[in-house]
N, C-alpha and C positions, 0 to 999 in steps of 0.2 A: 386036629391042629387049631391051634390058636388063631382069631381073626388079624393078628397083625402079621406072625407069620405068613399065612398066606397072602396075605396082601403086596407083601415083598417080594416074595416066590412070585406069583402073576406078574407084577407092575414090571419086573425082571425080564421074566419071560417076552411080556409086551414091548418093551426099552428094545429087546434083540429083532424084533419085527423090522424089515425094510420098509421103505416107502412105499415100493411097488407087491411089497408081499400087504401091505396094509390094501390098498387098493386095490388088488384083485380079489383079495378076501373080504371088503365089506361091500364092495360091489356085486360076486353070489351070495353073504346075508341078505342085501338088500334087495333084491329079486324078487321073493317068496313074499312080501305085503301086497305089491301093487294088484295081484291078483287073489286077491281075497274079499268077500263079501262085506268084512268090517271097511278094508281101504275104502270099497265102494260106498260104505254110507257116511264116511265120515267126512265131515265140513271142518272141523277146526285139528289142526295139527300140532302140537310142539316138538320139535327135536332138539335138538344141541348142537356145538360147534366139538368137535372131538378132538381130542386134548393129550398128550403123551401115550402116543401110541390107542385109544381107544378107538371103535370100530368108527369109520367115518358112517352118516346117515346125509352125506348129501347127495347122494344121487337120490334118497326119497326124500328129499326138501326140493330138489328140482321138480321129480315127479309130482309132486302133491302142488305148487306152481304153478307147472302145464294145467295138473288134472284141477283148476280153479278152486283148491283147496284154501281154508286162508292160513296160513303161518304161522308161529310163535316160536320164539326161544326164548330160553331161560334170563335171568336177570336177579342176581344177589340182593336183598333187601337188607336194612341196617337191622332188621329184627331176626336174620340169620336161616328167612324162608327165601323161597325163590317168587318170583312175581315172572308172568308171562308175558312178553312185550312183543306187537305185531313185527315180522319179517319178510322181506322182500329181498327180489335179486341186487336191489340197489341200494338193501337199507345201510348206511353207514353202522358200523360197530367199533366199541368202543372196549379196552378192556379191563377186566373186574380186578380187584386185590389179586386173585391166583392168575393172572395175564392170560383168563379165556375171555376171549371176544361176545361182546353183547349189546344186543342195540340198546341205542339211548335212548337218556329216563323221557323225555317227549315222545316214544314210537308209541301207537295207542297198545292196551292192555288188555287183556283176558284175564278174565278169572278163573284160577286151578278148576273149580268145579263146574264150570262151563265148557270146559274139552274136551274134542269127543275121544284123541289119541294122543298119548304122549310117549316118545321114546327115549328112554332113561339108558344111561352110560354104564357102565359098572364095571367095578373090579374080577368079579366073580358071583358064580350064582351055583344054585345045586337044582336036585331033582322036584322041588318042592317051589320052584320060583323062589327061593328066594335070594335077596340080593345082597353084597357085600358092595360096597360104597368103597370112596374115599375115605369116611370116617366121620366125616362131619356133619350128617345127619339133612340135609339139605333137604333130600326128597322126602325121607321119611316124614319131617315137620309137615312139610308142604301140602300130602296127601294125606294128613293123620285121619281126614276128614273118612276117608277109605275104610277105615277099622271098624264102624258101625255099618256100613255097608260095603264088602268086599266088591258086589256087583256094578256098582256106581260106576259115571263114568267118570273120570275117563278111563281110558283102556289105558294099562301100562307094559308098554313091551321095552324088555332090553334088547341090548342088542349084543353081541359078544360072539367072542371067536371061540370055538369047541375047547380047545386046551385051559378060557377060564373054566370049566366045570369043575367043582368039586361033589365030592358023594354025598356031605352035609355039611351044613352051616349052624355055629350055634347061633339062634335069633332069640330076640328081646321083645319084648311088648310093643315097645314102640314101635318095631321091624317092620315095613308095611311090604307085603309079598307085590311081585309081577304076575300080570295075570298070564303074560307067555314072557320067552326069550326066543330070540331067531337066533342060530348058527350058522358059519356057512355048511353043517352036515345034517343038524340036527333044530324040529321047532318044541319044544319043552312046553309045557300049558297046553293052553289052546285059544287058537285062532280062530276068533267068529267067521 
């Protein structure tokens, strides 16, 4: 199947998710990080604000808070990458051209290649981590740094609900893989 086909089929499927069926199910994905050796050594975090049905990660942005983790999400650049801007319970957010919420251009910054975890959205992924996006190539750009060193950090996990799996993905060069995904059944990669 074609990547826009599926993207439609998923986005679909995701559209029919309830509120409460979103929330119960990213609350078991979300479960399986706090207790793993990588959560434990990791100081800088990015996640996202989840956006049309995509897996919520804030209950591990509250955890990572408590656990004196420091914060980041994402933030659109005019150069069409994403820049990481510090996050807090009380940071005001402000929203981008596609109306997802992101702190403003004053919150201090991180650099992509200074993180030690980042959790990426997606549409869909397969057996190989790899990721199907929205399309617009955002993370890809962002982490292109990743291609000469897959090991680097940060660590990239998606997050997703089991029904986006598909069996393969066609990818491009530029395709930059996840090093895991969490499901609520299933963790695909692997977790340090």
């Amino acid at each position: 199947m074609k990547k826009p086909t599926i993207r439609q089929q998923i986005k679909t499927q995701r559209a029919s998710l309830s509120k409460a069926e979103i929330t119960i199910l990213s609350s078991k994905i979300c479960q399986h990080l706090p207790t793993t050796k990588l959560w434990q050594q990791t100081k800088t975090i990015a996640a996202y604000i989840s956006h049309n049905g995509e897996v919520s990660p804030n209950h591990l942005l509250t955890t990572a808070l408590a656990d004196n983790k420091i914060c980041y999400l994402p933030a659109l650049t005019n150069e069409n990458h994403l820049e990481f801007r510090e996050y807090h319970a009380t940071s005001i957010l402000q929203k981008n051209k596609f109306g997802i919420p992101e702190p403003q251009t004053n919150a201090a910054q991180l650099s992509a290649t200074d993180l030690d975890l980042v959790l990426v959205p997606l549409v869909a992924f397969d057996k190989n981590c790899n990721r199907l996006g929205q399309g617009k190539a955002y993370y890809d750009r962002t982490f292109a740094f990743k291609q000469e060193n897959k090991t680097s950090k940060p660590f990239l996990i998606g997050l997703a609900y089991e029904f986006q799996f598909v069996d393969e993905l066609e990818t491009q060069a530029w395709d930059i893989p996840l090093n895991a995904i969490i499901t609520e059944q299933n963790i695909y990669g692997e977790l340090q």
